[in-house]
PDB file of N, CA, C, O and CB in Angstrom:
ATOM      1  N   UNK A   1      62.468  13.530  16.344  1.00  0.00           N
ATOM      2  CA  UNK A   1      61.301  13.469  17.217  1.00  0.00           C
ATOM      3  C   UNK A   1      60.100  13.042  16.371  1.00  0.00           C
ATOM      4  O   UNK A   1      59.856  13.533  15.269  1.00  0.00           O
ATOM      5  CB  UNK A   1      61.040  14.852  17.923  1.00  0.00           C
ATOM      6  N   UNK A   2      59.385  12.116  16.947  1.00  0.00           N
ATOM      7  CA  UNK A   2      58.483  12.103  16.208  1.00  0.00           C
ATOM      8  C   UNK A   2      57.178  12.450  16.493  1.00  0.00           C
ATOM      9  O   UNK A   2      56.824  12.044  17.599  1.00  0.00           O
ATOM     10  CB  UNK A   2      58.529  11.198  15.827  1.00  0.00           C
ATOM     11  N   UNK A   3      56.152  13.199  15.737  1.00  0.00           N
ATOM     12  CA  UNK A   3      54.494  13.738  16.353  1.00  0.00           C
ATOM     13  C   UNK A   3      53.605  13.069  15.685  1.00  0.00           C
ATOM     14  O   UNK A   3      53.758  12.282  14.751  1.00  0.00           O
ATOM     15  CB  UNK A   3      54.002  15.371  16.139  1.00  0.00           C
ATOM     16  N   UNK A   4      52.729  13.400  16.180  1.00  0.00           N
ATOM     17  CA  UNK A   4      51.401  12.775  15.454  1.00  0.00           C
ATOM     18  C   UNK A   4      49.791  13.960  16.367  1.00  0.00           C
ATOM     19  O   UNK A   4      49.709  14.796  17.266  1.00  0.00           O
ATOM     20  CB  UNK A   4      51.349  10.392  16.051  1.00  0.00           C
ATOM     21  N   UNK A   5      48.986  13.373  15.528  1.00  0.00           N
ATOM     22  CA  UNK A   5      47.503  14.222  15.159  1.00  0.00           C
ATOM     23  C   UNK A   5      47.149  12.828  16.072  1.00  0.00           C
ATOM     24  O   UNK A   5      47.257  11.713  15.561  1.00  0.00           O
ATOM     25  CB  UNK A   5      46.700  14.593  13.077  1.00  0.00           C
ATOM     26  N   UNK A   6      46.567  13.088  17.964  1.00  0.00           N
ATOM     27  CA  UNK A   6      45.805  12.263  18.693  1.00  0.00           C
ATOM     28  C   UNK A   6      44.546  13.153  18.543  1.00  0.00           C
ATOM     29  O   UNK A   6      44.362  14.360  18.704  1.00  0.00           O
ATOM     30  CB  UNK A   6      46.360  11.915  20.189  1.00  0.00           C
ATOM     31  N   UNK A   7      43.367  11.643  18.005  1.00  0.00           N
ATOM     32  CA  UNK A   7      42.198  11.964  18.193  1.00  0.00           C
ATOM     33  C   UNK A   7      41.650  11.196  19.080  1.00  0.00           C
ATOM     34  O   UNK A   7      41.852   9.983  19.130  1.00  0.00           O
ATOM     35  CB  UNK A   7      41.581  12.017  17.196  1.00  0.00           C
ATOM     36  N   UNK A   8      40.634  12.066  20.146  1.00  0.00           N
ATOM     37  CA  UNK A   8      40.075  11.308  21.540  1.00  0.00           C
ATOM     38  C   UNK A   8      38.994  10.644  20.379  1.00  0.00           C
ATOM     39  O   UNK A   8      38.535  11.538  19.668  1.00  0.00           O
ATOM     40  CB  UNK A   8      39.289  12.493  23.219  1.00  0.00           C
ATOM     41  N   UNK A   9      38.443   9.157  20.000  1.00  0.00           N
ATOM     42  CA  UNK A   9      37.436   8.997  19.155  1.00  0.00           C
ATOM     43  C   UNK A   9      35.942   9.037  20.022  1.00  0.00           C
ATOM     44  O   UNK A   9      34.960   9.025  19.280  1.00  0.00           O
ATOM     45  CB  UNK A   9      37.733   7.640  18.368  1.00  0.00           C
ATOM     46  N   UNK A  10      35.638   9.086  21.568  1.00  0.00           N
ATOM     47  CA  UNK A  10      34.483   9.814  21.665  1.00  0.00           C
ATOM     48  C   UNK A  10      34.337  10.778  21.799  1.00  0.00           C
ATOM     49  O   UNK A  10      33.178  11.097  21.535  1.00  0.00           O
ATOM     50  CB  UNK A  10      33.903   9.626  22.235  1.00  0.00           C
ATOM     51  N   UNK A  11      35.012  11.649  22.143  1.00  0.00           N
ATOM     52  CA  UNK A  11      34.367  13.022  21.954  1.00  0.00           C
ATOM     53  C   UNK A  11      34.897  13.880  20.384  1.00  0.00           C
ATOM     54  O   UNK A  11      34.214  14.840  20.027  1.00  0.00           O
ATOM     55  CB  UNK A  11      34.876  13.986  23.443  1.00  0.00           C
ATOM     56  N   UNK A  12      35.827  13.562  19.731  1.00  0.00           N
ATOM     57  CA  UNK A  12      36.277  13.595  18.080  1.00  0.00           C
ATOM     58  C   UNK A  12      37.358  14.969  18.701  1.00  0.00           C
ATOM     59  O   UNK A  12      37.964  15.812  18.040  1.00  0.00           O
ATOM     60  CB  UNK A  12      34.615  14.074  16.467  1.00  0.00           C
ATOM     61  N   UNK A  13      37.310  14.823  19.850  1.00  0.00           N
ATOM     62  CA  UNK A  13      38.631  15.893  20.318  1.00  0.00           C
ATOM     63  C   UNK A  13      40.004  15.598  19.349  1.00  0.00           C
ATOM     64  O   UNK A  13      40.302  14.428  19.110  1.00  0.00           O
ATOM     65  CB  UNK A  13      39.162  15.540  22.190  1.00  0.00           C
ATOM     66  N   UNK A  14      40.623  16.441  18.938  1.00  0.00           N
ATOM     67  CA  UNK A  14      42.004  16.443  17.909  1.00  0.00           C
ATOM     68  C   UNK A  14      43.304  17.074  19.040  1.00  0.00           C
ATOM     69  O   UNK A  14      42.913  17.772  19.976  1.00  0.00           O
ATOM     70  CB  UNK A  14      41.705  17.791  16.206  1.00  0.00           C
ATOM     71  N   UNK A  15      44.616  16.833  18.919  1.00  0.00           N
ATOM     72  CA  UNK A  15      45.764  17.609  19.589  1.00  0.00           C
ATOM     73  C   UNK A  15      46.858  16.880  18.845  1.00  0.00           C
ATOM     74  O   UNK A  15      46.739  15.744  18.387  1.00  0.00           O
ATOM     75  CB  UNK A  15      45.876  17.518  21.353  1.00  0.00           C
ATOM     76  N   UNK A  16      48.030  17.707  18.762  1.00  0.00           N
ATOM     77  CA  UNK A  16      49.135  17.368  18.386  1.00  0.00           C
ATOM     78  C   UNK A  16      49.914  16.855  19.617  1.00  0.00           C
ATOM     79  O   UNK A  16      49.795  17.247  20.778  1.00  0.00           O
ATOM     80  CB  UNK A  16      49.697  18.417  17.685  1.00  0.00           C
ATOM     81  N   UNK A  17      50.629  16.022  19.195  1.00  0.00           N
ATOM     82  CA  UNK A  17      51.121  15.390  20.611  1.00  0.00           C
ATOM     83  C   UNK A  17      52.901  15.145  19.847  1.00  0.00           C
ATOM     84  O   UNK A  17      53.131  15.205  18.639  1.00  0.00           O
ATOM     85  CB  UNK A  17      49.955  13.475  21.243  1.00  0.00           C
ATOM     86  N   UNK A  18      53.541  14.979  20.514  1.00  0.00           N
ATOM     87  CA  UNK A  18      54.871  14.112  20.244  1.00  0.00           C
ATOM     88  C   UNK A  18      55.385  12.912  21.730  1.00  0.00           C
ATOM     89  O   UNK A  18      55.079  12.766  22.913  1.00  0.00           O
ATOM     90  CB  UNK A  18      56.288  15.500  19.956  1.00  0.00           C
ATOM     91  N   UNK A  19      56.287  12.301  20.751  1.00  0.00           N
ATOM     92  CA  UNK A  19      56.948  11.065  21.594  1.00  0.00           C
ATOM     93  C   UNK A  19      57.908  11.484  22.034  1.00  0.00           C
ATOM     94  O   UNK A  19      58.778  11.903  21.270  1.00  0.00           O
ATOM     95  CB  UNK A  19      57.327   9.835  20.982  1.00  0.00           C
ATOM     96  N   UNK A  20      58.102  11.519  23.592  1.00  0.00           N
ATOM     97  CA  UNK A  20      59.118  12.257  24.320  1.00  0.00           C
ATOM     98  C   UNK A  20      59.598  11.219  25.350  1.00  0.00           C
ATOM     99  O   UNK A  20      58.752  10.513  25.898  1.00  0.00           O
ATOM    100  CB  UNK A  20      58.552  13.643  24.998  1.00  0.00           C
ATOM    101  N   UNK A  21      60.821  11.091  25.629  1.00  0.00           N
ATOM    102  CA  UNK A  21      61.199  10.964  26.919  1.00  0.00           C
ATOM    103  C   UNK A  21      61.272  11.599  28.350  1.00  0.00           C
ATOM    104  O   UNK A  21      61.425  11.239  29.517  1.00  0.00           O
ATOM    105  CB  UNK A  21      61.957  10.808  26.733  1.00  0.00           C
ATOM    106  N   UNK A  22      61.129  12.434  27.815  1.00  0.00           N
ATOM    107  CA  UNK A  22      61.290  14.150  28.938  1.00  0.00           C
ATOM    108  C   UNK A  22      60.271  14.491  29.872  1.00  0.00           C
ATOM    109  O   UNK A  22      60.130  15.700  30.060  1.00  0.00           O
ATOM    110  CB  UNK A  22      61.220  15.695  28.020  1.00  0.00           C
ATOM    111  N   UNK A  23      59.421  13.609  30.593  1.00  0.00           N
ATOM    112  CA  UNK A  23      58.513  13.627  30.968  1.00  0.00           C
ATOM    113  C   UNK A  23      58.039  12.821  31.916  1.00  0.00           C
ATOM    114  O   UNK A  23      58.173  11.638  31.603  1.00  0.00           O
ATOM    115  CB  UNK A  23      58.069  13.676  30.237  1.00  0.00           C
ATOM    116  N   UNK A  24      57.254  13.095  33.532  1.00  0.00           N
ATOM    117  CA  UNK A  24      57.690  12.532  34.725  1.00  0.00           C
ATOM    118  C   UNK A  24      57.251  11.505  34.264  1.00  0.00           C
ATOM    119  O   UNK A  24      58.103  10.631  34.420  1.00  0.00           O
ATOM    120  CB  UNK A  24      57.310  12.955  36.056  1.00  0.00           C
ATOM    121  N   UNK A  25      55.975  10.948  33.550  1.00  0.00           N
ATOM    122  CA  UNK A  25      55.064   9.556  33.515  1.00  0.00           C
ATOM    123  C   UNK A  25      56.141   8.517  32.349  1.00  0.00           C
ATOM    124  O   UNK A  25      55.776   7.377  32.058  1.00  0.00           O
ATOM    125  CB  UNK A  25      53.039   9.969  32.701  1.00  0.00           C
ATOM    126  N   UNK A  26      57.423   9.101  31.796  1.00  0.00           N
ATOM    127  CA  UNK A  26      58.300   7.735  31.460  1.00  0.00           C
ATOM    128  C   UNK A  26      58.564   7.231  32.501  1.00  0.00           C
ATOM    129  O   UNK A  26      58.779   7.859  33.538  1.00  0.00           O
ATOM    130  CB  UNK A  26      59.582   7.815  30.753  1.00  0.00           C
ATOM    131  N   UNK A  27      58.591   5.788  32.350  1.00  0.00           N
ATOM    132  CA  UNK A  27      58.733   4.702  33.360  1.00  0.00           C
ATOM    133  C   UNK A  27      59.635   3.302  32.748  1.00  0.00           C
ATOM    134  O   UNK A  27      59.136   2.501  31.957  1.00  0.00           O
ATOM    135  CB  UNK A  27      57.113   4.261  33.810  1.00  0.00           C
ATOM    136  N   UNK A  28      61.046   3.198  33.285  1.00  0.00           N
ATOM    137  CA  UNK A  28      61.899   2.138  31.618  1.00  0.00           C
ATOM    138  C   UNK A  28      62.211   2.266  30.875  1.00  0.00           C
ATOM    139  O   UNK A  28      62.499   1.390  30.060  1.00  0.00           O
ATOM    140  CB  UNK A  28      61.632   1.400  30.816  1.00  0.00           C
ATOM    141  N   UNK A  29      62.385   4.018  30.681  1.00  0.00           N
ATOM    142  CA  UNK A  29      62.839   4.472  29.328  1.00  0.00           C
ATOM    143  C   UNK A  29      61.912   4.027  28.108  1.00  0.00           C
ATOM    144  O   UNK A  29      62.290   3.708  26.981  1.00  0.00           O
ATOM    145  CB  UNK A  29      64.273   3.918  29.092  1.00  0.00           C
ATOM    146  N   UNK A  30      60.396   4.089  28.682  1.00  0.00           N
ATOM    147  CA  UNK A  30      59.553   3.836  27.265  1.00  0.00           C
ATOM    148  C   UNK A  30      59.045   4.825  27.101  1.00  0.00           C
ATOM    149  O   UNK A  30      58.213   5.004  27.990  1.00  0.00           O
ATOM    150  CB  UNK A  30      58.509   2.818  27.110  1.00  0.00           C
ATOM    151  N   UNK A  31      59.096   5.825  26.233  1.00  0.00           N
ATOM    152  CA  UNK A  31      58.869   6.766  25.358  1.00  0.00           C
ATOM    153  C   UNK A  31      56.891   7.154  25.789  1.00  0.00           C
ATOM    154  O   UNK A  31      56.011   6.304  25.925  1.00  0.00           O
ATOM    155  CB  UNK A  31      59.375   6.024  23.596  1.00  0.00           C
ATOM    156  N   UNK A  32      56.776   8.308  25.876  1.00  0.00           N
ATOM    157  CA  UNK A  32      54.962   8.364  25.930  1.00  0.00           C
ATOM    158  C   UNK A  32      54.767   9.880  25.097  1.00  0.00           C
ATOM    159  O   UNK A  32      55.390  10.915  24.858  1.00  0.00           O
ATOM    160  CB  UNK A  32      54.112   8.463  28.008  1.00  0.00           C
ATOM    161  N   UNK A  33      53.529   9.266  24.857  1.00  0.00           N
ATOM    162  CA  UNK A  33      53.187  10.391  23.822  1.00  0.00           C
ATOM    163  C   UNK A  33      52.411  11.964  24.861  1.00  0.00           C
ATOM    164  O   UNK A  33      51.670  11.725  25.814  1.00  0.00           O
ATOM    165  CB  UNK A  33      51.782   9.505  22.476  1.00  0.00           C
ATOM    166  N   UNK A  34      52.759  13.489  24.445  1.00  0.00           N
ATOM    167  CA  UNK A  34      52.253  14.025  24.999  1.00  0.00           C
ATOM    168  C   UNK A  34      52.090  15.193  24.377  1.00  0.00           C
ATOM    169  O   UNK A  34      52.735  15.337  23.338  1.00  0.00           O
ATOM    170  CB  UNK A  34      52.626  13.935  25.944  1.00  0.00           C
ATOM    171  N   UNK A  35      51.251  16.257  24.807  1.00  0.00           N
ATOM    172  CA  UNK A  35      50.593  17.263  23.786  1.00  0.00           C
ATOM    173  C   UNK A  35      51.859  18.889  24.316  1.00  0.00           C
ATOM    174  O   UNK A  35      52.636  19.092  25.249  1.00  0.00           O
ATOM    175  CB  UNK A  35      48.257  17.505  24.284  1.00  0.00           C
ATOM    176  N   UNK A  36      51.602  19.343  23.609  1.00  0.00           N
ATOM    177  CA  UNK A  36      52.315  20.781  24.380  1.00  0.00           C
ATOM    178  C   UNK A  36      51.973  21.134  25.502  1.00  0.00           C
ATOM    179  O   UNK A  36      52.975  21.521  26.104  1.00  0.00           O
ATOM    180  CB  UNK A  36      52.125  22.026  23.778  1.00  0.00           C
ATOM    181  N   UNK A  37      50.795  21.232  26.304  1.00  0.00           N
ATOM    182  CA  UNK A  37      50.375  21.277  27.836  1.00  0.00           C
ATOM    183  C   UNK A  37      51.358  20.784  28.371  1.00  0.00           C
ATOM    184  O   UNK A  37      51.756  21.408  29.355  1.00  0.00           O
ATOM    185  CB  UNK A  37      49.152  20.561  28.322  1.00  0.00           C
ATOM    186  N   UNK A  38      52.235  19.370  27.938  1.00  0.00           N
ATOM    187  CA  UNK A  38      52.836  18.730  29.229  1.00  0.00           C
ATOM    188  C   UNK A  38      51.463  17.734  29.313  1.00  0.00           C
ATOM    189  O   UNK A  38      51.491  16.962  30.272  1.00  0.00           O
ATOM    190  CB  UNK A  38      53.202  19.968  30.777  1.00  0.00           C
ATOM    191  N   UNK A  39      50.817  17.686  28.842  1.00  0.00           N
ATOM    192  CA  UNK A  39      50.054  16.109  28.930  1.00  0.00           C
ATOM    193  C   UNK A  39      50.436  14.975  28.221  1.00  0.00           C
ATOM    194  O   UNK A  39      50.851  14.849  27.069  1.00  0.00           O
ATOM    195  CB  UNK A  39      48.704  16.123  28.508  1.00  0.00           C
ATOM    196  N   UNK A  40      50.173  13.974  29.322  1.00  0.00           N
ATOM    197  CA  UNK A  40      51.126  12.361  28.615  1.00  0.00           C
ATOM    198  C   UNK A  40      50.032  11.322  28.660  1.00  0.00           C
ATOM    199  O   UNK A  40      49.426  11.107  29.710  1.00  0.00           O
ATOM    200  CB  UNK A  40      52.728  11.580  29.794  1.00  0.00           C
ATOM    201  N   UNK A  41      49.814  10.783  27.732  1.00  0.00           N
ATOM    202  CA  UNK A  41      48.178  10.248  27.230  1.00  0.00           C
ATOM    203  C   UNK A  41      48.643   8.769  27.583  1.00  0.00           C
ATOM    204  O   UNK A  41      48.312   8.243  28.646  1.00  0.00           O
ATOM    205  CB  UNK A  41      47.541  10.542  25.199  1.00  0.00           C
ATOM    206  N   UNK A  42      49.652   7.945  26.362  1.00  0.00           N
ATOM    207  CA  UNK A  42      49.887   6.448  26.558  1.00  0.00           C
ATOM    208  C   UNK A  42      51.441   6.482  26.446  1.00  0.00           C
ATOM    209  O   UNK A  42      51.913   7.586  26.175  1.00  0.00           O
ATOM    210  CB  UNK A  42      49.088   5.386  25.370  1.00  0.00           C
ATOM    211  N   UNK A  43      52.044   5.763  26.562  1.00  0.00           N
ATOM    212  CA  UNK A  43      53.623   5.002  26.084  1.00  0.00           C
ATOM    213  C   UNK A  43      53.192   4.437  24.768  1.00  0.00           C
ATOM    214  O   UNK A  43      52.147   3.986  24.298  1.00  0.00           O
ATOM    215  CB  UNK A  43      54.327   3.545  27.237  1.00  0.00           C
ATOM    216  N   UNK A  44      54.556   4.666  24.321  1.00  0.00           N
ATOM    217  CA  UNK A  44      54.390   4.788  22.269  1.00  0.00           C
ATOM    218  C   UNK A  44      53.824   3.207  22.607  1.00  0.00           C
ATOM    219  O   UNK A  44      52.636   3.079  22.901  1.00  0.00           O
ATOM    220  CB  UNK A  44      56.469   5.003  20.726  1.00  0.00           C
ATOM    221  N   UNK A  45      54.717   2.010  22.553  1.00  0.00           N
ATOM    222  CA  UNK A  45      53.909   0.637  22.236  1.00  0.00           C
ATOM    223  C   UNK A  45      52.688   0.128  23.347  1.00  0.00           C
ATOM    224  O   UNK A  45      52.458  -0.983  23.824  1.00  0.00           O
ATOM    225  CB  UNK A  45      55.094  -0.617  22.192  1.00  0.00           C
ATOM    226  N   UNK A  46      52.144   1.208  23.497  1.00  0.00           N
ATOM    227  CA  UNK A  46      50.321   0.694  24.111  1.00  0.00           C
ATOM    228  C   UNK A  46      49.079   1.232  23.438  1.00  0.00           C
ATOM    229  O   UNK A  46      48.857   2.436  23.563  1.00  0.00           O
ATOM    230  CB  UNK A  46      49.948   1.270  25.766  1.00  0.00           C
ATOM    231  N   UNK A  47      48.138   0.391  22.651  1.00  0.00           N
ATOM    232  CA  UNK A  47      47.229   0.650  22.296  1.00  0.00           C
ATOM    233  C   UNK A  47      46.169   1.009  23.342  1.00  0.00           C
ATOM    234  O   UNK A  47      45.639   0.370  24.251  1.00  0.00           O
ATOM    235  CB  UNK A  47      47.053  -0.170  21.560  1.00  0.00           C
ATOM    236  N   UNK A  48      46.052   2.268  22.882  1.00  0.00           N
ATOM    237  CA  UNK A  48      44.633   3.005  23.572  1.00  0.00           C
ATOM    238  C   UNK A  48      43.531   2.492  22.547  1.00  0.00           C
ATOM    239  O   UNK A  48      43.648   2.520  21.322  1.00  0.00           O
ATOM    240  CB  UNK A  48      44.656   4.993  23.620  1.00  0.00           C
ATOM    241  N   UNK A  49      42.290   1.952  23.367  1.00  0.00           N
ATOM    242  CA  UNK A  49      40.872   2.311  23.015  1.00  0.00           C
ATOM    243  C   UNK A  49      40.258   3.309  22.683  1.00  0.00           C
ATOM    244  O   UNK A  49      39.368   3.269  21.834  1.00  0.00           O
ATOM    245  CB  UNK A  49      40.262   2.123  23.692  1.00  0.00           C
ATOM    246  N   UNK A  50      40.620   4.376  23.286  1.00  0.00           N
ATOM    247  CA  UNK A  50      39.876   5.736  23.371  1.00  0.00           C
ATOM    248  C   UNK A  50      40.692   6.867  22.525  1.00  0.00           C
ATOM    249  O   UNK A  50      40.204   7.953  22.212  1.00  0.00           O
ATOM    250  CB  UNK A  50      39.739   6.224  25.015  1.00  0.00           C
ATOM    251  N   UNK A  51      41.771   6.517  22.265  1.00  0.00           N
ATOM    252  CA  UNK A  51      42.935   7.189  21.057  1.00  0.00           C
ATOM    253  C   UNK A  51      43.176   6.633  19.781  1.00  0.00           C
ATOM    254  O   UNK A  51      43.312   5.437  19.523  1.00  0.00           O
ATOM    255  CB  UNK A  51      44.357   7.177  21.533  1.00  0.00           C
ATOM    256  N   UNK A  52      43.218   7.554  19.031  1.00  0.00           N
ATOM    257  CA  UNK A  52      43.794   7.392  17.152  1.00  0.00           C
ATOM    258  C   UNK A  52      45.370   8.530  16.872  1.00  0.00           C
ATOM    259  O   UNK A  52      45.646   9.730  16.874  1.00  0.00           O
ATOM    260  CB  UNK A  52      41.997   8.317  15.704  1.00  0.00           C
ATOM    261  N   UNK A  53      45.888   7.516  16.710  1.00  0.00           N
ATOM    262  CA  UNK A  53      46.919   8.328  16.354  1.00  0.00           C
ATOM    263  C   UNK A  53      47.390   8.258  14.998  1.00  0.00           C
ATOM    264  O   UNK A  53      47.999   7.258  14.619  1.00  0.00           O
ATOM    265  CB  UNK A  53      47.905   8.110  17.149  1.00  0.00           C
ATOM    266  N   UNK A  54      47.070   9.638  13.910  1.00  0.00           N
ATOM    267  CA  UNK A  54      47.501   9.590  12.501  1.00  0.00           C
ATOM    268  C   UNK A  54      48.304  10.332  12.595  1.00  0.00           C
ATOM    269  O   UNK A  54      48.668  10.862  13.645  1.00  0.00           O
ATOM    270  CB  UNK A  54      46.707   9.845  11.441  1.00  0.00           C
ATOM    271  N   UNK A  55      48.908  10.585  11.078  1.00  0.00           N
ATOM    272  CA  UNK A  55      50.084  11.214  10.405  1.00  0.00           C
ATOM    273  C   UNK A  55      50.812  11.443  11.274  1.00  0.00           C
ATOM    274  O   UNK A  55      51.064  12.532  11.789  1.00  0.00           O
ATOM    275  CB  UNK A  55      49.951  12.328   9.663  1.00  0.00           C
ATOM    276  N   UNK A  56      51.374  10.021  11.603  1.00  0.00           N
ATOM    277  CA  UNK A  56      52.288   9.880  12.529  1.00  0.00           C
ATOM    278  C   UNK A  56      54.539  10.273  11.265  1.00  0.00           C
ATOM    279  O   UNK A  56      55.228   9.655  10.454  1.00  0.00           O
ATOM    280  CB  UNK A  56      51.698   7.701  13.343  1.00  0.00           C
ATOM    281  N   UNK A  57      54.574  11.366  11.870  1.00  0.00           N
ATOM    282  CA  UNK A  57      56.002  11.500  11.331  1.00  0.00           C
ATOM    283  C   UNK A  57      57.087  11.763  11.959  1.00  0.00           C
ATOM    284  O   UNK A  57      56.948  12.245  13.083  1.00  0.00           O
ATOM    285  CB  UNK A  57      56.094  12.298  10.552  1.00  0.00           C
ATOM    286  N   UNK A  58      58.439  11.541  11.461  1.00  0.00           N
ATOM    287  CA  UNK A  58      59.750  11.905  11.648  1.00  0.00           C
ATOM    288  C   UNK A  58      60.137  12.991  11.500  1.00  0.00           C
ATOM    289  O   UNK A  58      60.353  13.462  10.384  1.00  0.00           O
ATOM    290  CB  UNK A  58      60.435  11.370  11.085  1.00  0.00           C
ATOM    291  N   UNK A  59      60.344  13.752  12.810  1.00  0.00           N
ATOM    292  CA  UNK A  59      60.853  15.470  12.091  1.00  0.00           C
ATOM    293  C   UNK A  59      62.041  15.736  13.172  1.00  0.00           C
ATOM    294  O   UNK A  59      62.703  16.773  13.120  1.00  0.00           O
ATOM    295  CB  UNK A  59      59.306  17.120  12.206  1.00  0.00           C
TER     296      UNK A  59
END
């Protein structure tokens, strides 16, 4: 699985998120990133404007 540290860059909001399939907003079997809430922000290959995603790892 892999997670990563999403930062909202206007408001400098931080959350841990991971890349899941498991989750109603996959659509094509493309993977979206989401926080422990059960919140699903983007699909791994779409660049957000309003998101930073670091220390992105394999665990």
């Amino acid at each position: 699985m892999k997670t990563a540290i999403m930062k909202n860059i206007i408001t400098g909001k931080e959350c841990r998120v991971h890349l899941t399939l498991e989750h109603p907003a996959v659509q094509c079997g493309i993977a979206v990133w989401a926080d422990d809430e059960g919140r699903a922000y983007f699909p791994e290959d779409v660049q957000n404007p309003f998101y930073e995603l670091r220390d992105i790892k394999d665990e």
